[in-house]
N, C-alpha and C positions, 0 to 999 in steps of 0.2 A: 747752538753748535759749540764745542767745543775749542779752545783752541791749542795750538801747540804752539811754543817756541822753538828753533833752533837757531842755535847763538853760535856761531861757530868762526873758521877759517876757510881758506880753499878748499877743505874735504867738505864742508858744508855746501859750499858754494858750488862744487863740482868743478874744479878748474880740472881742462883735461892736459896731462901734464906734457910740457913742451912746446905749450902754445899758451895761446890766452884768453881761448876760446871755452865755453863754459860744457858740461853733459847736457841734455838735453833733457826735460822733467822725468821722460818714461826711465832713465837712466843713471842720475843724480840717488841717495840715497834718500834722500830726503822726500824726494820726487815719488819714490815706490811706496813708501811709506804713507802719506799723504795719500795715493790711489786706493791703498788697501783701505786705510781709514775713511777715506771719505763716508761709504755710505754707512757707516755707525755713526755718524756726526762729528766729526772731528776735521781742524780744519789746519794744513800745517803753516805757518808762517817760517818762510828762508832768510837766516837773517844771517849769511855765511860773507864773509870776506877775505880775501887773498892778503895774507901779511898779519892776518890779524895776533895780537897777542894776549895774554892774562892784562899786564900793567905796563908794559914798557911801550915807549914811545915810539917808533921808527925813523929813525935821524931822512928816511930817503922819499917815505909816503905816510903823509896828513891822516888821521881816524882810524888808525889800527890800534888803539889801546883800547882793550874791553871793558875795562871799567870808565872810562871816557864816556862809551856808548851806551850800556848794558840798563842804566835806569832809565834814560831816553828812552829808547823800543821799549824795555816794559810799561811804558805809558803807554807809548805812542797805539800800542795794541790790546792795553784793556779791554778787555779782562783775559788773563792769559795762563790757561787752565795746568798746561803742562809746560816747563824748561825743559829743553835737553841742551846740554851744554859740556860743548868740547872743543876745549882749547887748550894748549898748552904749547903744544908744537913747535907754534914760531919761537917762543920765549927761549927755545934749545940753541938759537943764530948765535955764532958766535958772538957778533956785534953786540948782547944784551951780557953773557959771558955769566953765568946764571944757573947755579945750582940745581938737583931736581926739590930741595926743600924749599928754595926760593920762588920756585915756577911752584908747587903747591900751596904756598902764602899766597899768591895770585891769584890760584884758584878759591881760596878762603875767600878772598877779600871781592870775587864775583859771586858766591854763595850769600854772602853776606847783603851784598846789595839785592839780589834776590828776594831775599825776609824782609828788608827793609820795605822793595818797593813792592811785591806781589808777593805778600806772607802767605795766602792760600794756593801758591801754586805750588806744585806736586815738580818734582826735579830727579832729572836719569842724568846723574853726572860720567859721563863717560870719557874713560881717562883716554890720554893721547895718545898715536899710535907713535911706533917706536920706529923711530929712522933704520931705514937700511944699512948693511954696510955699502961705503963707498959713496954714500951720497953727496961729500963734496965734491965728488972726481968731476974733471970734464963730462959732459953732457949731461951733468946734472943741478945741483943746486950747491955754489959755490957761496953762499949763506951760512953752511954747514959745513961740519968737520967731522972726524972720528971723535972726540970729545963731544959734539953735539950727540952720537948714536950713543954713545955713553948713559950722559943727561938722560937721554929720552927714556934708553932700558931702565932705567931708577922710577919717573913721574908714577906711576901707578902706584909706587909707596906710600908717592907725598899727595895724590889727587884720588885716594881712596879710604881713607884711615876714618877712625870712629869715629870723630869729631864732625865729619862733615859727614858723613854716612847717617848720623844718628840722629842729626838736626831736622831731616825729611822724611818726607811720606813717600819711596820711591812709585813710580808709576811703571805699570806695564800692562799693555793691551792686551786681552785674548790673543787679539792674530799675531800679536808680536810674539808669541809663547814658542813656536818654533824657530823664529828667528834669533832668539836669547841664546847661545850657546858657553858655558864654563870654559875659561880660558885656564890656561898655567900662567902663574908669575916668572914673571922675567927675571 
């Protein structure tokens, strides 16, 4: 059986937003994904966390820096056929106050441990999604600013480029083939 990694944040994780409560497997993307694939042999491993980031610490909550973690679980679930990996997001909090070519060094330097610790595994880096506007307002995530939606609108320059595009093998499944869709740049 195959396996998959995804190494993520709350969008991995499925936080439903406003609580702290998780989506439910049928519902999670991860979750659907994982359904389709099962009977081809593939097996997905969730390895998403709330807060998470590329490199920076969180002054407020313990294990959110991904490169902290990211060679642990690739042990810990050898052999681990595929990475998908996305993060970037939180790195945009003010509090880290963080370029989008400094959240892309991040992203290098989780690629990197990649090769080092599971040189044959196949990686879909999929760059972060880009803050709304208005997402520091009340009732939202006061973590954030206009300057974070800023940052975020940039990462896709800095977490897509040859350098790291060119180092892998990317992966995509038959059944994923419709779900793959061409975006525009931000």
């Amino acid at each position: 059986m195959k396996q998959i990694l995804c190494f993520g944040d709350s969008n991995t994780y499925g936080l439903i937003p406003g609580t702290k409560d998780r989506y439910d497997w049928d519902t999670r993307w991860s979750g659907r994904i994982g359904q389709r694939l099962w009977e081809d042999g593939c097996r997905i491993v969730e390895e998403g966390l709330c807060g998470r980031t590329t490199v920076f610490d969180d002054p407020l909550r313990d294990g959110r820096r991904g490169t902290e973690l990211l060679s642990v679980i690739l042990e810990t679930h050898k052999p681990v056929d595929v990475v998908v990996l996305m993060l970037g997001t939180n790195d945009c909090k003010t509090v880290y106050d963080a370029s989008a070519e400094v959240i892309g060094r991040g992203v290098e330097r989780l690629l990197d441990q990649i090769r080092s610790s599971a040189p044959d595994s196949k990686v879909l880096l999929m760059s972060p999604i880009a803050l709304g506007e208005g997402v520091g307002e009340e009732g939202y995530d006061p973590e954030f600013d206009e300057r974070s939606v800023a940052v975020s609108k940039r990462l896709r320059r800095f977490t897509g480029g040859s350098r790291m595009s060119g180092a892998f093998r990317f992966w995509r499944h038959p059944h994923m083939q419709s779900q793959v869709r061409k975006t525009e740049s931000t």
